[in-house]
C-alpha positions as CSV (number, residue, x, y, z in Angstrom):
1,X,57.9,38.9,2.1
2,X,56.9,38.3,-1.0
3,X,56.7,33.9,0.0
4,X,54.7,34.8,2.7
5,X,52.0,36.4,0.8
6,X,52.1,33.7,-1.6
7,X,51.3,31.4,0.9
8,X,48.7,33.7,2.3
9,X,47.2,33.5,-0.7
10,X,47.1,30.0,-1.5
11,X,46.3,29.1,2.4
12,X,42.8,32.0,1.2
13,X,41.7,29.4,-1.5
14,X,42.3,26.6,0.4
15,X,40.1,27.8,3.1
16,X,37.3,28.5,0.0
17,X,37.6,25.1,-1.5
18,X,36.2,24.0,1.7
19,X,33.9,26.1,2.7
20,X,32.8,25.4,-1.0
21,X,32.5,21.4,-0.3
22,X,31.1,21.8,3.3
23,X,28.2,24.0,1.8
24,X,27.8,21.3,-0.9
25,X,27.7,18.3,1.2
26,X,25.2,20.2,3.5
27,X,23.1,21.0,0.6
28,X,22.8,17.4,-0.8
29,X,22.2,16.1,2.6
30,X,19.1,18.5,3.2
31,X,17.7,17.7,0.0
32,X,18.1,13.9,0.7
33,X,16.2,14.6,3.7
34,X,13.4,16.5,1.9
35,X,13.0,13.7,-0.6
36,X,12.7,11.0,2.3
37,X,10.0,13.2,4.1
38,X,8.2,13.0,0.7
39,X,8.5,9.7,0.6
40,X,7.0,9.1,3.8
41,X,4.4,11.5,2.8
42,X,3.1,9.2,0.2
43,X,5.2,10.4,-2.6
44,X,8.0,9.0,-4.5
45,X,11.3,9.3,-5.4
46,X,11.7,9.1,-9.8
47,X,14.9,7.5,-10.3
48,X,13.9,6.7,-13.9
49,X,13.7,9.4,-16.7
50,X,10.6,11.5,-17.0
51,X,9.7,9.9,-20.3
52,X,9.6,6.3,-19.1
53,X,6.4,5.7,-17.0
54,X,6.9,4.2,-13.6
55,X,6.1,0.3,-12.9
56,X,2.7,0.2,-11.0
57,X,3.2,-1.1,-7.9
58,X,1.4,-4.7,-7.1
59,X,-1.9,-4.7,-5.6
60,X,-3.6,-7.3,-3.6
61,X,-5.9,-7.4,-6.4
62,X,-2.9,-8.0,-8.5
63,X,-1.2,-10.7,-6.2
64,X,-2.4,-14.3,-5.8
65,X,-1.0,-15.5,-1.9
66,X,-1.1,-19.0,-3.4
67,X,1.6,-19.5,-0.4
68,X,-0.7,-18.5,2.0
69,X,-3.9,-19.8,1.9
70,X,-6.1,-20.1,4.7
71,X,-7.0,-23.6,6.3
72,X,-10.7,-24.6,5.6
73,X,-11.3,-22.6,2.4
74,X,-11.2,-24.8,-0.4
75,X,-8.4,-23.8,-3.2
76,X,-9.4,-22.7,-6.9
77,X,-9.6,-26.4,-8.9
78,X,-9.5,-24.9,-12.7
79,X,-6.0,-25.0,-14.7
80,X,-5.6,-21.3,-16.4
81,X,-4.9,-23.5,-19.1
82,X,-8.3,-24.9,-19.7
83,X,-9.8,-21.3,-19.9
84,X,-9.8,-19.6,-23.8
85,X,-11.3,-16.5,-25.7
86,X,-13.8,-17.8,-28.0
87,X,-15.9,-15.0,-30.1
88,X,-15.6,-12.3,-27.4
89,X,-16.5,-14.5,-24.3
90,X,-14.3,-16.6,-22.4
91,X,-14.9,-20.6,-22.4
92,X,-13.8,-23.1,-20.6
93,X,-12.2,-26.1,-21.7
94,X,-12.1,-28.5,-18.8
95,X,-14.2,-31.0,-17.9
96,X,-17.0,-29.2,-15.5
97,X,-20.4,-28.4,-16.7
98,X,-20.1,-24.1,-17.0
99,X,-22.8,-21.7,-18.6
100,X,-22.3,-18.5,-20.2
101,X,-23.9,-15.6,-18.5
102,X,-24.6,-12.0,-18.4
103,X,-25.0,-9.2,-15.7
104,X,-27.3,-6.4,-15.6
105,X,-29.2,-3.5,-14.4
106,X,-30.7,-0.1,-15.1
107,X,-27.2,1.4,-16.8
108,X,-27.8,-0.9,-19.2
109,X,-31.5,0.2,-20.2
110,X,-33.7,-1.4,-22.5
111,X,-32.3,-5.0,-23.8
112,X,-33.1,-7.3,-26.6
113,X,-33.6,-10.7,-24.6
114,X,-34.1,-12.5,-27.7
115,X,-31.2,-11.3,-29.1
116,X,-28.9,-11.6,-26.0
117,X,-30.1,-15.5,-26.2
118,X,-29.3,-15.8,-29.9
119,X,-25.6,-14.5,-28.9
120,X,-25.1,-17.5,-26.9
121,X,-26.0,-16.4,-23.0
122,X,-27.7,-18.8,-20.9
123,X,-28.0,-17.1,-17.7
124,X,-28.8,-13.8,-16.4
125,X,-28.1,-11.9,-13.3
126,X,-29.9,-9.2,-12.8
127,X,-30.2,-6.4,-10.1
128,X,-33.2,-5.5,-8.5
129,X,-32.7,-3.3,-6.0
130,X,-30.1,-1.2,-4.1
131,X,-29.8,0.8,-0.9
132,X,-28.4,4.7,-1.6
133,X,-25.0,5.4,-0.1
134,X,-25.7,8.8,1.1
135,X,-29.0,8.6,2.9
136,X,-29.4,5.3,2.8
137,X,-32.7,4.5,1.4
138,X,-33.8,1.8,-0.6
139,X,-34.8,1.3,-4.0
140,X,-36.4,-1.1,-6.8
141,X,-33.9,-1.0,-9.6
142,X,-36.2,0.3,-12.2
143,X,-35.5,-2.1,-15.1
144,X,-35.7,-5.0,-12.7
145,X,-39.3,-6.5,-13.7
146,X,-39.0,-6.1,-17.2
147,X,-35.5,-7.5,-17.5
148,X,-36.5,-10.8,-15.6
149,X,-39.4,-11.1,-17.4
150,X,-37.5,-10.5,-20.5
151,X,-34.8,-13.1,-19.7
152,X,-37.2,-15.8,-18.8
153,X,-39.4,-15.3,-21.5
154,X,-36.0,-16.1,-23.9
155,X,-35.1,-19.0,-22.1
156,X,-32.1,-17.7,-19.7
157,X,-31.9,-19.3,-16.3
158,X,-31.9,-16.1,-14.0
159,X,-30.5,-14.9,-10.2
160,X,-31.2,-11.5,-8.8
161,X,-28.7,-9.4,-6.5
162,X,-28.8,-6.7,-4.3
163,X,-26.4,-3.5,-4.5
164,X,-26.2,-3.5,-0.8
165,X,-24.9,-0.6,1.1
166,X,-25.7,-1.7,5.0
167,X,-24.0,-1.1,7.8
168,X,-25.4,-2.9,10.2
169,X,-27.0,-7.0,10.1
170,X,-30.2,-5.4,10.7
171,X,-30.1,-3.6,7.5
172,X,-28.7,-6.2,6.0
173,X,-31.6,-8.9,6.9
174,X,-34.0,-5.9,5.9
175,X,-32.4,-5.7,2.5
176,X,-33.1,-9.4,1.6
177,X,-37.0,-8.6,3.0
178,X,-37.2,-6.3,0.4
179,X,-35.5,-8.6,-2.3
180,X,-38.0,-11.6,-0.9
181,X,-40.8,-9.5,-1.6
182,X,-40.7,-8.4,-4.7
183,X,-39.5,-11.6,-6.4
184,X,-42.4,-13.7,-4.8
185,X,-44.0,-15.2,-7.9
186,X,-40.9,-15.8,-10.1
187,X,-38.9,-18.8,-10.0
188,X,-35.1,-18.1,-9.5
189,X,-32.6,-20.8,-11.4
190,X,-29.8,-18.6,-10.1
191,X,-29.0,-17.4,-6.0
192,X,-30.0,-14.2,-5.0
193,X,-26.5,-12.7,-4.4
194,X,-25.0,-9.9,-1.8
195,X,-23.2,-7.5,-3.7
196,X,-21.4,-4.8,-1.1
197,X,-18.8,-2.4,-3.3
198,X,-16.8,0.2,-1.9
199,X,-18.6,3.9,-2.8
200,X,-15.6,6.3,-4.4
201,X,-17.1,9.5,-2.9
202,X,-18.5,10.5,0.9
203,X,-20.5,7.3,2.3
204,X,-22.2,6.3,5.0
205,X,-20.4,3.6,4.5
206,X,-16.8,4.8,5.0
207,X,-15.0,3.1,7.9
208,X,-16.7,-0.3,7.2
209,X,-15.3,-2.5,8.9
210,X,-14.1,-6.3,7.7
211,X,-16.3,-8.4,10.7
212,X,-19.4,-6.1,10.5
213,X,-19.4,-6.8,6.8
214,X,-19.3,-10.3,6.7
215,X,-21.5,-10.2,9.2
216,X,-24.0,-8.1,7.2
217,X,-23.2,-10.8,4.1
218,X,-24.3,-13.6,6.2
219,X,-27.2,-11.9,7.9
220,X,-28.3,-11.0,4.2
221,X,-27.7,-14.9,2.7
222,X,-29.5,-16.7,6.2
223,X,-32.0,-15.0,5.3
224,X,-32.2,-15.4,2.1
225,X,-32.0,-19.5,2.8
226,X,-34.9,-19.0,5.1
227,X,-36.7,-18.3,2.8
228,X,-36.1,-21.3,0.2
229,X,-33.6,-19.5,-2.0
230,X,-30.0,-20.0,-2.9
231,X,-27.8,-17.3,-1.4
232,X,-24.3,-16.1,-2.8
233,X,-22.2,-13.3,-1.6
234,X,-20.3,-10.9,-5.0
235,X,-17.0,-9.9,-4.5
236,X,-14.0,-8.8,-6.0
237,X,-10.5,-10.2,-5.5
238,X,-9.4,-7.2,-2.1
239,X,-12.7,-7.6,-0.8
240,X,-11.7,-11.8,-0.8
241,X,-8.6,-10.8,0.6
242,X,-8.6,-8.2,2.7
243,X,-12.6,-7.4,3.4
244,X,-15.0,-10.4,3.4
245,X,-13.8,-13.9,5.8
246,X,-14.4,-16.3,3.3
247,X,-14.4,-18.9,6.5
248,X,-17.6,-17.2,7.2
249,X,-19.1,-17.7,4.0
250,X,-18.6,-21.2,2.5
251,X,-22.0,-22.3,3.1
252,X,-22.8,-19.6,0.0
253,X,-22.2,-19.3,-3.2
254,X,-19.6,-17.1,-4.4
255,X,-19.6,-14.8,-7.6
256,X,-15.9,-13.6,-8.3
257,X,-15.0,-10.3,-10.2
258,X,-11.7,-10.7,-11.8
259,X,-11.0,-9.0,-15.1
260,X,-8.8,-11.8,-16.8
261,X,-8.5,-14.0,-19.8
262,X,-8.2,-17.2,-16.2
263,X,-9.1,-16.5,-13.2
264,X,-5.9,-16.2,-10.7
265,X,-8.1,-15.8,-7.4
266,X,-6.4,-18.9,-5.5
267,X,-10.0,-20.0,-3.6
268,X,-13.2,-21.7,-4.8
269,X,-15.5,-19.4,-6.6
270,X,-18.6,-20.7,-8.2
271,X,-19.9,-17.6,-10.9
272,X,-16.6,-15.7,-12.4
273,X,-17.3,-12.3,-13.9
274,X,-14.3,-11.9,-16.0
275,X,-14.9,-8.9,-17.9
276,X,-17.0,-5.4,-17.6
277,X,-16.3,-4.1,-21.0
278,X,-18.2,-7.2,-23.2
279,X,-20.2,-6.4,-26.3
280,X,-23.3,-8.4,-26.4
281,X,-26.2,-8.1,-29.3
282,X,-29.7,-6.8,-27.6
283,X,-27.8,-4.2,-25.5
284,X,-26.4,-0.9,-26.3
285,X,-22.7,-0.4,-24.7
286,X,-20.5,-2.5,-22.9
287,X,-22.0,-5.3,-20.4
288,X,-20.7,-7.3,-17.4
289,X,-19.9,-11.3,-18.8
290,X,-19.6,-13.8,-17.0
291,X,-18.9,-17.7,-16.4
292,X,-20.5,-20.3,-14.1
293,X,-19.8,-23.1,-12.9
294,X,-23.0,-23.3,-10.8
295,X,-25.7,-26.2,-11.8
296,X,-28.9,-23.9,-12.6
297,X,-31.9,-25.2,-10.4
298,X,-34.3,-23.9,-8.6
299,X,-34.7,-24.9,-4.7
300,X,-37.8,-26.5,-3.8
């Protein structure tokens, strides 16, 4: 008698040990699945300890498809090698003529010209208009005549862009009318350039899509040409990637934005603006710098 309820007994804790591990094996596997779902979800799962800060993942901005490139877009020719930080601006080393440059526009206010010249810049791009990203309207930049006539009067070579926001070609060819007519009477050494960003907030243009905006580029730079001006298209390394068809656009010139100490981009660019954070005497706050490779002239 006294056997049998032993065994009783032990056969009791047998059957709790594995009602025990059954509920513990369910449990891990339904919070395995809730982790996954997270995943999915756009979250991830932290492997690492909480102090250590996770590895960014790459970007295409990040990433060079060197491996990849696309037939009929000429590669990128410079050496990282021959590029060097020489008293806050990057120079270049090689053997191709290149210029030192400045961007600007109303956020940067009133500027020194004279100064800015003194500092070593030779060229300046400035905006002078844009088109609003809520309603759509479009706008002088209101700095834009006195910083050309600043620029020139110290001796920089200049280009103009546009701060385009169009979303169709129609808007686009009407943006480069408005550009045409109020830089009649000044001589550009520089193109007049597309620039199309992406707007962090609620746009009209959200849901842009890649062929209607190369088509609005080269609607905006024919134009342009049609006029007797240079045209360029601005553009950062996932718009040359993923937004833009550079195939579409080789008969313009191309201004890169790649904040580097070389430019990684693997296709022909012929203005790099390599930093957004330079200091530059005759302006108050950080400036856009930049380096081209772009003979100054003005078309006839």
């Amino acid at each position: 008698m006294k056997l049998q309820k032993k065994k009783k007994k032990v056969n009791l804790v047998v059957i709790f040990l594995v009602v025990a591990l059954a509920f513990a094996v369910i449990w891990g596997a339904c919070e395995l699945i809730r982790h996954l779902s997270s995943y999915g979800n756009g979250a991830t799962i932290n492997t690492q300890p909480e102090e250590e800060e996770p590895v960014p993942e790459e970007t295409p901005e990040d990433t060079a498809p060197a491996e990849n490139l696309i037939d009929g877009i000429p590669a990128n020719p410079h050496d990282p090698n021959d590029f060097a930080e020489k008293n806050g601006f990057i120079v270049y080393t090689g053997t191709e003529t290149w210029h030192t440059g400045v961007d600007v526009s109303a956020h940067q206010g009133e500027i020194n010209w004279e100064k800015a010249a003194a500092d070593g810049i030779q060229f300046a791009m400035i905006r002078l208009g844009y088109r609003g990203y809520t309603e759509g309207e479009i706008g002088l930049d209101p700095y834009f005549l006195r910083n050309i006539e600043g620029a020139q009067a110290a001796g920089l070579d200049v280009g103009v862009y546009f701060f385009s926001q169009a979303i169709t070609k129609d808007e686009a060819v009407e943006e480069a009318k408005f550009v045409l007519n109020w830089i009649e009477g000044y001589e550009l050494d520089y193109p007049i350039f597309f620039d199309w960003e992406d707007i962090e907030a609620e746009a009209r243009t959200d849901g842009m899509d890649s062929v209607t905006l190369t088509a609005c580029a080269v609607a905006f730079c024919k134009r342009v040409e049609l006029n007797g001006y240079r045209a360029g298209v601005y553009f950062n390394q996932r718009f040359g990637y993923e937004e833009f068809d550079l195939r579409d656009l080789q008969d313009y010139e191309l201004w890169l934005a790649e904040y580097a100490l070389s430019p990684s981009f693997p296709y022909h660019f012929d203005v790099w603006q390599y930093a957004n954070d330079g200091m530059l005497s005759g302006v108050d706050g950080p400036v856009d710098l930049n380096l081209a490779f772009v003979e100054s002239k003005t078309v006839e």
